[in-house]
Backbone as numpy.savetxt, mean C-alpha at the origin, in Angstrom:
# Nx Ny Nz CAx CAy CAz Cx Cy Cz
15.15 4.83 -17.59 14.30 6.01 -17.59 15.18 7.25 -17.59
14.91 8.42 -18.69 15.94 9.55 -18.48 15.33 10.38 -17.14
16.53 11.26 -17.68 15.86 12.86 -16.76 15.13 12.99 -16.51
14.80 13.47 -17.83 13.87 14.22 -18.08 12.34 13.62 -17.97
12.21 12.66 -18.09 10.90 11.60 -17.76 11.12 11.62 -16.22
11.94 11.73 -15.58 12.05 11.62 -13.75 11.26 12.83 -13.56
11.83 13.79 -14.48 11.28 15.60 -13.91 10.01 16.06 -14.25
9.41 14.84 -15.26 8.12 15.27 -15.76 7.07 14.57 -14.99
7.71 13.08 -14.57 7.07 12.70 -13.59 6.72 12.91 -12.45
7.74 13.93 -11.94 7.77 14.37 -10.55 6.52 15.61 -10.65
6.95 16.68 -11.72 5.96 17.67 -12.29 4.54 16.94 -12.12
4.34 16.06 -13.15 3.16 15.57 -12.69 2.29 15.23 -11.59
3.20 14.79 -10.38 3.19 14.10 -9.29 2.38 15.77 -8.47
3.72 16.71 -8.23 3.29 17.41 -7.71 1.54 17.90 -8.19
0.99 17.91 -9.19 -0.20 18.10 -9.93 -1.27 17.35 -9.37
-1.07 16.35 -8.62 -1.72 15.82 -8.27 -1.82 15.62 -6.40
-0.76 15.76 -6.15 -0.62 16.05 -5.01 -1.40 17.72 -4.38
-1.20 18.37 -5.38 -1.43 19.70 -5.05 -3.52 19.52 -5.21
-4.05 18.63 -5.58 -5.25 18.41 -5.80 -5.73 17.80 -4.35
-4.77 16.97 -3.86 -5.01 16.85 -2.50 -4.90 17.27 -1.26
-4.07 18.49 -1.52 -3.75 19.33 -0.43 -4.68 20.47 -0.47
-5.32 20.58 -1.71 -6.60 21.65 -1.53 -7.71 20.78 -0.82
-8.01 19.32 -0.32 -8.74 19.34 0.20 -8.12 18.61 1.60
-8.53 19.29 2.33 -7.76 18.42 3.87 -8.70 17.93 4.76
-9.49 18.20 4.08 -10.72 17.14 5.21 -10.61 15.45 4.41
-10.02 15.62 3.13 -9.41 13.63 2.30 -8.65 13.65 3.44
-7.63 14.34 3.99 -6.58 13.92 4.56 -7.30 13.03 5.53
-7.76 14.34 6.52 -7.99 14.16 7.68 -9.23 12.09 7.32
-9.80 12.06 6.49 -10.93 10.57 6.32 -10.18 9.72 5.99
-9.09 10.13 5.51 -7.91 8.43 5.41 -7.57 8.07 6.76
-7.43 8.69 7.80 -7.32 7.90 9.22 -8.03 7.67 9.72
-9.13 7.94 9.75 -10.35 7.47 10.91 -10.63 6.01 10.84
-10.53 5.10 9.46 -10.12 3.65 9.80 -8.79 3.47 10.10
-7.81 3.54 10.15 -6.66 3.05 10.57 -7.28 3.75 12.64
-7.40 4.47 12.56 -7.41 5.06 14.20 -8.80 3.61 14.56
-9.87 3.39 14.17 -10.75 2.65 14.54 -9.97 1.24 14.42
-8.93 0.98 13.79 -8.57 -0.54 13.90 -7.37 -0.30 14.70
-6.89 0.41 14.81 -5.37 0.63 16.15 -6.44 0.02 17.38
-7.24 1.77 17.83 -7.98 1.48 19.32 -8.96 0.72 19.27
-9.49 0.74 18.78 -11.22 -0.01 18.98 -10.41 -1.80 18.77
-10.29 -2.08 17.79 -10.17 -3.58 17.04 -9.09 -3.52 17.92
-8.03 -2.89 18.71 -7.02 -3.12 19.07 -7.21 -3.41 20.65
-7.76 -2.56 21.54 -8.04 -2.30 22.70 -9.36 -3.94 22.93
-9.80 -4.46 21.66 -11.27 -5.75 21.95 -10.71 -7.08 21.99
-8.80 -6.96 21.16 -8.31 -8.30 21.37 -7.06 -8.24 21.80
-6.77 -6.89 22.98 -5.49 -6.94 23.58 -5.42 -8.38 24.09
-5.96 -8.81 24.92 -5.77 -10.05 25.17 -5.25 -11.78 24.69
-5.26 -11.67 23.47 -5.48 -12.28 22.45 -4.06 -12.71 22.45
-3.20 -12.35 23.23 -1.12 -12.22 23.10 -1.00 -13.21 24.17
-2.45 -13.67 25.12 -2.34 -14.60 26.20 -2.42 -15.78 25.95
-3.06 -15.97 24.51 -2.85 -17.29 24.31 -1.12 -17.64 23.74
-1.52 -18.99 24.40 -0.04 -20.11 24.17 0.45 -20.14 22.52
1.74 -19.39 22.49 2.31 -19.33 21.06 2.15 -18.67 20.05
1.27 -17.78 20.44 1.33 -15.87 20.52 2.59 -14.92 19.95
3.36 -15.14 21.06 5.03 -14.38 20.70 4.92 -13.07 20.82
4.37 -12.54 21.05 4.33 -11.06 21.62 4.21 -10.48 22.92
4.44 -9.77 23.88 3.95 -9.21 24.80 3.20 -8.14 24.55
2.86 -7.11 23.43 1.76 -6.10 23.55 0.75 -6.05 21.88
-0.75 -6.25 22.24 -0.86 -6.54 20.91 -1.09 -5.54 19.81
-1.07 -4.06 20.89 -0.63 -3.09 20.08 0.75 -3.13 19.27
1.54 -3.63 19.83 2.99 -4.01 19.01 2.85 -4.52 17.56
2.04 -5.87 18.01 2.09 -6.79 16.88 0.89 -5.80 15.11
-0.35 -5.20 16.28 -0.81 -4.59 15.40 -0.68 -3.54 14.41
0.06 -2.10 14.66 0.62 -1.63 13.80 1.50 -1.80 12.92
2.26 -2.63 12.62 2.73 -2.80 11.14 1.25 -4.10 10.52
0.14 -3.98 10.62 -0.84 -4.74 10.09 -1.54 -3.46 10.14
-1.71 -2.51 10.63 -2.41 -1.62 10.08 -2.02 -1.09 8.93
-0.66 -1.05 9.34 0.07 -0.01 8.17 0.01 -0.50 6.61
0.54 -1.05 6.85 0.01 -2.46 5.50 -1.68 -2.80 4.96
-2.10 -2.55 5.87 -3.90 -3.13 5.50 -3.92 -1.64 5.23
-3.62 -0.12 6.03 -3.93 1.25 4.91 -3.46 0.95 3.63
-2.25 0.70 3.40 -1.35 0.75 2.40 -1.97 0.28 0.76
-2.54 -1.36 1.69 -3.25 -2.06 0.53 -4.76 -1.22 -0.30
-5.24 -0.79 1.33 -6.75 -0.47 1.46 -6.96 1.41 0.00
-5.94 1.55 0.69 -5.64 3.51 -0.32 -5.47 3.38 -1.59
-4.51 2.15 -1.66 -4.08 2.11 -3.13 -4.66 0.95 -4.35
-5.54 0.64 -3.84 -6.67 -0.44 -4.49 -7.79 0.75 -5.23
-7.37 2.24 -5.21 -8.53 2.69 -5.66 -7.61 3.54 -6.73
-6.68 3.78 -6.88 -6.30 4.28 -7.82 -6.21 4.64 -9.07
-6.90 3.58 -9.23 -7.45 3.13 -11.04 -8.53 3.93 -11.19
-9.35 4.40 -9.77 -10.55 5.60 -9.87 -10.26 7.21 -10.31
-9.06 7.66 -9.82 -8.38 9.14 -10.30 -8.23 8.67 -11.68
-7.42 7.19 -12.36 -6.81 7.30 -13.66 -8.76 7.26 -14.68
-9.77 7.08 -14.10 -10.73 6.50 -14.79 -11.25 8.01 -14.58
-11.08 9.01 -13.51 -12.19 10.07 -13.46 -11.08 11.04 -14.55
-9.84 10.84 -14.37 -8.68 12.07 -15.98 -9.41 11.39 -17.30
-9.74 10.38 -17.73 -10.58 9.74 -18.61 -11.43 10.52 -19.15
-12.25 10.45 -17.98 -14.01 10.98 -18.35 -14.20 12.33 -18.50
-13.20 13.02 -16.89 -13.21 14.45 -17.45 -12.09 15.22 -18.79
-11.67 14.17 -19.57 -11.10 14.16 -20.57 -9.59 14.98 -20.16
-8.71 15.06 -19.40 -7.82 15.53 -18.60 -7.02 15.05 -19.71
-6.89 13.03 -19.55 -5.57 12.83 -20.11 -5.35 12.75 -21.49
-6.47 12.91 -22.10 -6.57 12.81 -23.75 -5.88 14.28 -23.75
-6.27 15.34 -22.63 -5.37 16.19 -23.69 -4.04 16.73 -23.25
-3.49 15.61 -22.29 -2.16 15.77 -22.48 -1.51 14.99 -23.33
-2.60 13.96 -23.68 -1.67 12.90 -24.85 -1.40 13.94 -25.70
-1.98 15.22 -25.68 -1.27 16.58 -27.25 -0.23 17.18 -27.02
0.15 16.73 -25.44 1.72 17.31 -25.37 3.13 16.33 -25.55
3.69 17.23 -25.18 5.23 16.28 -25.67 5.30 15.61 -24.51
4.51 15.23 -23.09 5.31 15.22 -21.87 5.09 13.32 -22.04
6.04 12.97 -21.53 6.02 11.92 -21.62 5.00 10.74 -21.31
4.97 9.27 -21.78 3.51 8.82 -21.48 3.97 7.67 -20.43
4.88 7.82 -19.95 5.67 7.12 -18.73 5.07 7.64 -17.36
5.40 9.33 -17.53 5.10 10.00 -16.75 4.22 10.11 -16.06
2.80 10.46 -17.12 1.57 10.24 -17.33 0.65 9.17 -16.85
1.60 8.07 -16.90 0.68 7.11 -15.88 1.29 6.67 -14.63
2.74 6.79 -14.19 3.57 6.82 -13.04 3.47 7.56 -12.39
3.10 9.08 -12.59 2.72 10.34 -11.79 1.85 9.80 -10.72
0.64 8.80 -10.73 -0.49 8.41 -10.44 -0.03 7.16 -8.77
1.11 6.25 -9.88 1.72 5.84 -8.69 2.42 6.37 -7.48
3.38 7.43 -7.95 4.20 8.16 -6.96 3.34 8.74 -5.95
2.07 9.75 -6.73 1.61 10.60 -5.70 0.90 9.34 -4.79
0.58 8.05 -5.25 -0.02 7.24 -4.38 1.11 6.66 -2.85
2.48 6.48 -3.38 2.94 5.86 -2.39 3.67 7.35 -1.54
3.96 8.58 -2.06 3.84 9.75 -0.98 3.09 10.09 -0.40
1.34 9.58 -0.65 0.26 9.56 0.68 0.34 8.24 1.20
1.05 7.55 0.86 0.96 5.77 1.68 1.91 6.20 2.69
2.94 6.86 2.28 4.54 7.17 3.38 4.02 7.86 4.58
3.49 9.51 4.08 2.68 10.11 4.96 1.29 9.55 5.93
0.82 8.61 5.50 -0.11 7.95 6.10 0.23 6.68 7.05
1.72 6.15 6.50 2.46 5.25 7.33 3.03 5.97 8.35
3.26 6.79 8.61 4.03 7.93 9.58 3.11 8.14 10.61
2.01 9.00 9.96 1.20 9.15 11.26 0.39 7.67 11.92
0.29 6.50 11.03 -0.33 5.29 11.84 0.57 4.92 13.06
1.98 5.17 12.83 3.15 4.55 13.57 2.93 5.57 14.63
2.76 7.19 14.13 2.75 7.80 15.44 1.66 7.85 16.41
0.68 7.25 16.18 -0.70 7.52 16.63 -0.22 6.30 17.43
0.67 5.03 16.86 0.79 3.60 17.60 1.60 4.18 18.78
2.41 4.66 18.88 3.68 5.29 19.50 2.58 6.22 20.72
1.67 6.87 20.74 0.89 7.77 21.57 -0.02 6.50 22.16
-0.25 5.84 21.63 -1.41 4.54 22.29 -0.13 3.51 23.15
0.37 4.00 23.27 1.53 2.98 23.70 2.20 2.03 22.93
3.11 1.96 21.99 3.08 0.58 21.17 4.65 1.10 21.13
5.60 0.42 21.10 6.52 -0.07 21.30 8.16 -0.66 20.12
8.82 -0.01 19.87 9.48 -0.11 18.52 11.02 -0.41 19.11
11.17 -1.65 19.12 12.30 -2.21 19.45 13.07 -1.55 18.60
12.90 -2.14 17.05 14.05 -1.62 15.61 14.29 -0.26 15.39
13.89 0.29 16.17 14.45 2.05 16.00 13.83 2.40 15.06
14.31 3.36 14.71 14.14 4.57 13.54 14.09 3.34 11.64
15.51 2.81 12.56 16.03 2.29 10.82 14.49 0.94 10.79
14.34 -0.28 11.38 13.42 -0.87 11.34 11.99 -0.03 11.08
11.48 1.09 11.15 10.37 2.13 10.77 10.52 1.80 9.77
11.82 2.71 9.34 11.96 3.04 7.88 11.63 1.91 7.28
12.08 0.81 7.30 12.01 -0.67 6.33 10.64 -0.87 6.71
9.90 -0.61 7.72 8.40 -0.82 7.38 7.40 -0.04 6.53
8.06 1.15 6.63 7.38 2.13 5.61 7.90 2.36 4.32
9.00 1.38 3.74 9.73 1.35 2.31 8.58 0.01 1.90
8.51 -1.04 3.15 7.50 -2.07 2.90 6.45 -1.55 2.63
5.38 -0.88 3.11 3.86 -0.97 2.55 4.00 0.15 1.40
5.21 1.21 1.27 5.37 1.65 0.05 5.48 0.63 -1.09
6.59 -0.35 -1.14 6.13 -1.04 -2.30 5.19 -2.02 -2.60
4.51 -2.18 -1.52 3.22 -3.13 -1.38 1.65 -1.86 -2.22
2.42 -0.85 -1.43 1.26 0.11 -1.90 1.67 0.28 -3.84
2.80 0.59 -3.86 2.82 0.66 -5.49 2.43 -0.58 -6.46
2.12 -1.79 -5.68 1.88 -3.28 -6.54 0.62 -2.96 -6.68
-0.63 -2.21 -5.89 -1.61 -2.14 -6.10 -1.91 -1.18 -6.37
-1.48 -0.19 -6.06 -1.86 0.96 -7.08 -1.35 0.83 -8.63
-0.22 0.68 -9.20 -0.21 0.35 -10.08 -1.24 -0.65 -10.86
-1.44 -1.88 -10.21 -2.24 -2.47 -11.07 -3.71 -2.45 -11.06
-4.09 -1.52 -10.03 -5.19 -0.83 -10.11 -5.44 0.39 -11.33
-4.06 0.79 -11.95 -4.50 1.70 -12.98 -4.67 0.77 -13.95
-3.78 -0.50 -14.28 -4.01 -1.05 -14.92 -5.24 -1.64 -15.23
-6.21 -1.95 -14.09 -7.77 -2.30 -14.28 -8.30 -1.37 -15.11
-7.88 -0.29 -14.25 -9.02 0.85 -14.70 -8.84 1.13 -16.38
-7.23 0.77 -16.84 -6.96 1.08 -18.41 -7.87 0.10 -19.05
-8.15 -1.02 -18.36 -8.60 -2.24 -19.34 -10.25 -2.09 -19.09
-10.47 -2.32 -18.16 -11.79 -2.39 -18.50 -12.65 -0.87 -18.14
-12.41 0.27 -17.82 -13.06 1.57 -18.02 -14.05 1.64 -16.98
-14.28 0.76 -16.21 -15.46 1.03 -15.28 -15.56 0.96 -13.57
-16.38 1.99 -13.23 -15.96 2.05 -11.92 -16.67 1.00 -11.42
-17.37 0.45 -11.46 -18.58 -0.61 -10.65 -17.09 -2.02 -11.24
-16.61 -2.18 -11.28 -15.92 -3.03 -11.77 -14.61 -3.17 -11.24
-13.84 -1.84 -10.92 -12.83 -1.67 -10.09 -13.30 -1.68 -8.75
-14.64 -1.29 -8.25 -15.32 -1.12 -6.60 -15.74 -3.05 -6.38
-16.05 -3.46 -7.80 -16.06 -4.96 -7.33 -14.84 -5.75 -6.98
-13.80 -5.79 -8.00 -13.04 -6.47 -7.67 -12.07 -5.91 -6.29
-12.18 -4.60 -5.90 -11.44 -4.47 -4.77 -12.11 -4.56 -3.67
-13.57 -5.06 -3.06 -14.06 -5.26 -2.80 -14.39 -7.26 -2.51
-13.46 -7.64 -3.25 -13.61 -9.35 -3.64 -12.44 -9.42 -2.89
-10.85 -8.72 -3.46 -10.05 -8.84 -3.22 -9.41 -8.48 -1.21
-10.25 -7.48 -0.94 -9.38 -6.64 0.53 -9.10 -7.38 1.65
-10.36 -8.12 1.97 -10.66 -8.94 3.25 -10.06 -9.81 3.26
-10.16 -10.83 1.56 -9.38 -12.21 1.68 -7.50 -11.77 1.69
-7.09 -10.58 1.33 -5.85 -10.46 1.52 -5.56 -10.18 2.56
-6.17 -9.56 3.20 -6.25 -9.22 4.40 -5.59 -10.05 5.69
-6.83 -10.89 5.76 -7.21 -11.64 6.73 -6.12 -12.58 6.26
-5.73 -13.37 4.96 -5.26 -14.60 4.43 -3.57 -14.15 4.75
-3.06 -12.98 6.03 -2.05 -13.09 6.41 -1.88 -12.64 7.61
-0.90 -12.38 8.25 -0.58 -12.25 9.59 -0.84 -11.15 10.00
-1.74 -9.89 9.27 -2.08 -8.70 10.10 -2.76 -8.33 11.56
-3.13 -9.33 11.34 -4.04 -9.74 13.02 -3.64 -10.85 14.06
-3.37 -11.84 13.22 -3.19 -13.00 14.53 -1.94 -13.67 13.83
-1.33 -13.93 14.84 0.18 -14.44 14.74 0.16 -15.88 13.87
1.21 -15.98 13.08 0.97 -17.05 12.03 1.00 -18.98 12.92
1.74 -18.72 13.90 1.46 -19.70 15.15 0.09 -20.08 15.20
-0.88 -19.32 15.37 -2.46 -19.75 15.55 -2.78 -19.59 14.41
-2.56 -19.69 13.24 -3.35 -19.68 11.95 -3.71 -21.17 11.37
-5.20 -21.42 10.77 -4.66 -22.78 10.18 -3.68 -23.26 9.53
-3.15 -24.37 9.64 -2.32 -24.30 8.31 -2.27 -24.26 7.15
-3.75 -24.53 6.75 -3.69 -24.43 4.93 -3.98 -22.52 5.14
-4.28 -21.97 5.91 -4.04 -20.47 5.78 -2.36 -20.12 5.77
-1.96 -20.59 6.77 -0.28 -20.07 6.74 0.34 -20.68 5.33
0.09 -21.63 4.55 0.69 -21.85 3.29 0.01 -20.90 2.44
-1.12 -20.54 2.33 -1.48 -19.33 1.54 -1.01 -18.01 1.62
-0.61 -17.95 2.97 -0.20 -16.25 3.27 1.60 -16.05 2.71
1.89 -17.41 2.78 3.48 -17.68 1.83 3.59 -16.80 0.43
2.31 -17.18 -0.09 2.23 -16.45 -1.53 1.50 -15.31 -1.28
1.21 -14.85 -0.43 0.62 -13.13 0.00 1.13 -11.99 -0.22
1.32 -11.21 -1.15 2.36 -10.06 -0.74 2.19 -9.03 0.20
0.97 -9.07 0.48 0.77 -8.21 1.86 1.21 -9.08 3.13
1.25 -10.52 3.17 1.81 -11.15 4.22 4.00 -10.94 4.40
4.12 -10.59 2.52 4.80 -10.44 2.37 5.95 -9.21 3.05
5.16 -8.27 2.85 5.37 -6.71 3.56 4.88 -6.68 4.99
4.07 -7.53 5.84 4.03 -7.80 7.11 5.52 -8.75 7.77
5.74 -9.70 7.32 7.24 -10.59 7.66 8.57 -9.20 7.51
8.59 -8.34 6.62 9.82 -8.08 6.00 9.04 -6.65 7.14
8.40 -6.12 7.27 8.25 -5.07 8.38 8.38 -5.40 10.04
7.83 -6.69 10.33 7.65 -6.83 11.49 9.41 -7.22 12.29
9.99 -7.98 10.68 10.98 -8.47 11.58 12.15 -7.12 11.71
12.27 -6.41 10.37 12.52 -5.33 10.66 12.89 -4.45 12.08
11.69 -4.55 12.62 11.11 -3.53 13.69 11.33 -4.47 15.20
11.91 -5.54 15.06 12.08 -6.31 16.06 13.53 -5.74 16.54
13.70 -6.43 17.68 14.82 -6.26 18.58 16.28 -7.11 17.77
15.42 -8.19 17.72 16.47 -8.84 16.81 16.38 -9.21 15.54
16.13 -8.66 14.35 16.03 -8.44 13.29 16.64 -10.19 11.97
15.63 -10.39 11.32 16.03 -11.95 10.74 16.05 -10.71 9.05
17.45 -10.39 8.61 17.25 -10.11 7.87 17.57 -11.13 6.61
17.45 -11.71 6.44 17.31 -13.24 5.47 14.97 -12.80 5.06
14.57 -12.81 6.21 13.34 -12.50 5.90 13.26 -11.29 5.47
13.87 -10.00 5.61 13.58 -9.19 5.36 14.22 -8.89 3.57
15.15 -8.91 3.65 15.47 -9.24 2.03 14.82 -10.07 1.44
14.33 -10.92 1.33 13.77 -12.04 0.70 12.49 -11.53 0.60
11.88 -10.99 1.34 10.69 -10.67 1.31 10.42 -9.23 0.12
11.36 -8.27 1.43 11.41 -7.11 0.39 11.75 -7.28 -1.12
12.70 -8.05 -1.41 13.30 -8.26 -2.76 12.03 -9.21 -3.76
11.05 -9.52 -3.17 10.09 -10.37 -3.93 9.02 -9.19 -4.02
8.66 -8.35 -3.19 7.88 -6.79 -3.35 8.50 -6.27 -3.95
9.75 -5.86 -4.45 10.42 -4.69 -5.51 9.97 -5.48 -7.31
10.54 -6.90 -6.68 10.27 -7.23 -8.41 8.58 -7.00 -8.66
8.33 -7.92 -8.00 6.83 -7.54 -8.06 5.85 -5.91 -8.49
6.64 -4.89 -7.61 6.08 -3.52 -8.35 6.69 -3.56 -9.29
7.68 -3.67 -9.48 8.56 -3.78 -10.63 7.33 -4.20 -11.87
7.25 -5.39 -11.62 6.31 -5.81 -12.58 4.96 -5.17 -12.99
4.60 -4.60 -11.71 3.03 -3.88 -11.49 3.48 -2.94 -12.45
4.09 -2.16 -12.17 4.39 -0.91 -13.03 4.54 -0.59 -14.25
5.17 -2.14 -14.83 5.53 -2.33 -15.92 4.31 -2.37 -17.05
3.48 -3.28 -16.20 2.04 -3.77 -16.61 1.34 -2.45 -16.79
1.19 -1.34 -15.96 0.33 -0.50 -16.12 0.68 0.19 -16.93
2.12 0.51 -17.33 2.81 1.25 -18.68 1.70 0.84 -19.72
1.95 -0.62 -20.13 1.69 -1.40 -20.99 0.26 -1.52 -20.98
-0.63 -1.15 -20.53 -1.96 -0.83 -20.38 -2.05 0.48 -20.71
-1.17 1.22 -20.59 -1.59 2.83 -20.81 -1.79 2.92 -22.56
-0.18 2.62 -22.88 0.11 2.13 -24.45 -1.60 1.43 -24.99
-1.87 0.58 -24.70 -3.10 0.31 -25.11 -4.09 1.21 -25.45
-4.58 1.81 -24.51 -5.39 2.91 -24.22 -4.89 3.91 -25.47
-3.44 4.52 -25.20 -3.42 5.28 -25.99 -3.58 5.27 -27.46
-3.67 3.74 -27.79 -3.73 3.89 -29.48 -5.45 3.49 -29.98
-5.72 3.20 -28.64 -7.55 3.53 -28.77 -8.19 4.50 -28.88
-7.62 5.40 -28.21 -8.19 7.20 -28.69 -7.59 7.94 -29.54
């Protein structure tokens, strides 16, 4: 990728970012579920760390990097809705009349998604940090949790634009992310320790990438850090956006030789 596609993308980025900073009451409605699943869902199964083979002492601990990750997934599953409403209000047809690149043009969409996933990972951690919750891995283990649901967040935002390139409809992107949230959800360790999971669930959450970005955050953020999991993990989320991204290029290209 040149420069100059970095600087047009970024241009772009800001364009869209600046659409969200005129409204701050979006801000302020992206936390009120993450705050209802910290305290409420958090404070109904503190207990839950008492059962035998558990591995935690606080289950606020265990729960924020499963919030952070379930926002991450939850924000960026809709993305394909901004690329479907530049569509309709005919936005991107008429930048396809400029020179700016068509890289840009549909990556702009990702970036500004995982700079509200970062910012939204920040304040979940700090809201965990005020409720009492507990961060063995310092600063640097944060960081690797919030590089985690960043590229967890770009696998689905990306291929959420990609829906939206292919099939054009919102009842269609609200279904399938709607099919998809719960079973990813739930089908990994955001809630209950993989110890008490069935086992044909813990072999499913293997191929999870949100279980994926839960292992490579949690161990992260531990005292004693298994970074064998954390590379392995992270490095299977990079290819993976890697790929997302690639895909949604290649969906855009489509699109564009349809109009």
């Amino acid at each position: 990728m040149s420069t100059e596609t970095l600087y047009q993308t970024w241009y772009m980025t800001q364009r869209q970012l600046m659409a969200i900073l005129r409204q701050p009451v979006f801000l302020v409605i992206t936390l009120v579920q993450p705050v209802i699943w910290l305290f409420l869902f958090g404070s109904l199964f503190r207990k839950v760390v008492e059962l035998p083979g558990f591995g935690a002492g606080s289950y606020l601990d265990y729960l924020v990097p499963g919030v952070v990750v379930m926002s991450a997934v939850s924000s960026n599953m809709w993305a394909g809705m901004g690329t479907l409403e530049e569509i309709e209000r005919g936005t991107l047809n008429r930048f396809l009349t400029t020179p700016v690149s068509r890289t840009a043009l549909m990556n702009a969409n990702v970036v500004q998604q995982g700079c509200s996933t970062a910012v939204q990972s920040v304040l979940i951690v700090l809201l965990g940090k005020l409720g009492g919750a507990d961060y063995p891995g310092g600063i640097g283990g944060l960081l690797l949790l919030l590089l985690a649901s960043v590229l967890l967040g770009t696998i689905f935002g990306a291929g959420s634009n990609a829906v939206g390139m292919l099939v054009r409809q919102r009842e269609s992107i609200i279904g399938i992310n709607s099919f998809l949230l719960l079973p990813l959800t739930f089908l990994s360790s955001a809630f209950m320790a993989p110890g008490l999971m069935p086992s044909w669930m813990r072999h499913i959450a293997d191929f999870n990438p949100v279980n994926w970005a839960l292992v490579a955050g949690r161990s992260a953020m531990s005292a004693d850090p298994d970074w064998g999991d954390v590379l392995s993990r992270g490095g299977a989320l990079l290819a993976l956006a890697v790929a997302a991204v690639w895909l949604s290029t290649r969906t855009f290209h489509s699109y564009q030789q349809s109009v």
